[in-house]
C-alpha positions in Angstrom: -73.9 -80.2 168.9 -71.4 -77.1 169.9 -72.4 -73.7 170.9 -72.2 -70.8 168.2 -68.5 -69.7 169.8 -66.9 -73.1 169.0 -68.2 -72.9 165.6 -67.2 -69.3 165.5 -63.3 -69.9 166.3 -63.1 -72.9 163.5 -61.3 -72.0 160.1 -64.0 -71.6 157.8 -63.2 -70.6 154.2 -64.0 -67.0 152.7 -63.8 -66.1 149.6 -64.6 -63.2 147.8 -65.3 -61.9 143.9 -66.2 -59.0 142.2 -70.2 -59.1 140.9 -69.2 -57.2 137.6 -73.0 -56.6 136.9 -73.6 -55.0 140.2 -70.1 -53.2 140.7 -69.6 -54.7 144.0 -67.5 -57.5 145.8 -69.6 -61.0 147.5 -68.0 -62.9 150.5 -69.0 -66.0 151.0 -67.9 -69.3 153.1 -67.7 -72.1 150.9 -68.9 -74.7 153.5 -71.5 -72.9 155.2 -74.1 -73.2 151.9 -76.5 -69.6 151.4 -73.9 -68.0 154.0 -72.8 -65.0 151.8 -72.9 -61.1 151.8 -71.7 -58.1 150.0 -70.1 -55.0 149.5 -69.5 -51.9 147.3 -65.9 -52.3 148.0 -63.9 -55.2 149.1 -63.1 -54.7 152.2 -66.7 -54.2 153.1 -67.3 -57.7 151.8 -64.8 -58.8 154.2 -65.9 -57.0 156.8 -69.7 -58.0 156.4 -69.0 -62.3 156.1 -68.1 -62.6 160.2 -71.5 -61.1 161.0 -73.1 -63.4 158.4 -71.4 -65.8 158.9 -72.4 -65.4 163.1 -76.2 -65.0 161.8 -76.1 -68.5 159.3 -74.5 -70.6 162.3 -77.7 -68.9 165.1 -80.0 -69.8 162.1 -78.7 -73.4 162.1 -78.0 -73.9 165.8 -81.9 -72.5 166.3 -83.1 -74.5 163.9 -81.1 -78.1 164.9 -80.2 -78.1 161.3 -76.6 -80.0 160.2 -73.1 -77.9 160.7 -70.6 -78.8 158.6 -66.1 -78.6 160.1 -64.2 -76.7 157.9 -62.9 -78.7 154.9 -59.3 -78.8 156.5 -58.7 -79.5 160.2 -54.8 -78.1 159.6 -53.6 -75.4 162.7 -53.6 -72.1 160.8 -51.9 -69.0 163.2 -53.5 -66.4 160.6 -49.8 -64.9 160.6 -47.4 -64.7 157.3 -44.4 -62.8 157.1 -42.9 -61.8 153.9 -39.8 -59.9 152.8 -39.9 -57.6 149.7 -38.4 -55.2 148.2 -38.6 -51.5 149.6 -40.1 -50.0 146.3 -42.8 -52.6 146.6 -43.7 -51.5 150.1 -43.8 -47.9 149.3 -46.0 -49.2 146.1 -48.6 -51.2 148.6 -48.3 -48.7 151.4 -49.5 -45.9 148.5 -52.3 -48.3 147.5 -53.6 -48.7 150.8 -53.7 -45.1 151.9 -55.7 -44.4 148.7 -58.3 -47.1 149.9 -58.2 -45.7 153.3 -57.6 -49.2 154.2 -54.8 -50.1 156.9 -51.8 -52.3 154.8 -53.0 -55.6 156.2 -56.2 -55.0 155.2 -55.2 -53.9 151.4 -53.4 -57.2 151.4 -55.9 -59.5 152.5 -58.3 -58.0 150.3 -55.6 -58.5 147.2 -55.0 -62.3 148.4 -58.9 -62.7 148.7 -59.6 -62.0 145.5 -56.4 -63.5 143.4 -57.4 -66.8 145.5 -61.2 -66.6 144.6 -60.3 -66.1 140.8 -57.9 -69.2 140.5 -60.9 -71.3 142.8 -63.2 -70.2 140.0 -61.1 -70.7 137.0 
């Protein structure tokens, strides 16, 4: 068995949707089974699943029980770079500063949950 940093670094899924009922967003890691936490917004969601993430895998470690690898085993740099057109820049750029979220992290949040609904659907 690895340490908790080696399990750390691997690719783990997250995905996040919005809990309707509750008005809030859930992150979870599809792999990791019960690892899973929430937010009232999105990006606090996203920020909340590395900590759980971090407290599942102790759990697990302490506790000798099974880790599962990522589902894929594929290199992933984490980088993408996109071209698009000026107006919808100024449009994302807008959106962002109205969350009080940094671009990337408006973006991620928007990929996160248009990849979560078509996983669900």
């Amino acid at each position: 068995m690895q340490d908790l940093e080696y399990y750390m670094d691997l690719p783990y899924r997250t995905e996040i949707v919005k809990d309707s009922e509750k008005d809030s967003f859930v992150a979870y890691c599809p792999e990791l089974e019960g690892c899973i936490t929430s937010g009232s917004t999105a990006i606090e969601a996203i920020e909340g699943i590395e900590d759980a993430k971090r407290s599942w895998l102790s759990s697990a470690l302490e506790h000798g029980d099974p880790i599962p690898e990522p589902d894929y085993t594929a290199s992933f740099s984490g980088q993408v770079r996109l071209r698009i057109p000026k107006s919808l820049h100024r449009r994302i750029f807008m959106a962002a500063r109205d969350e009080g979220v940094s671009m990337n992290q408006y973006c991620i949040m928007k990929l996160s949950e248009s990849s979560s609904r078509k996983s669900l659907g």
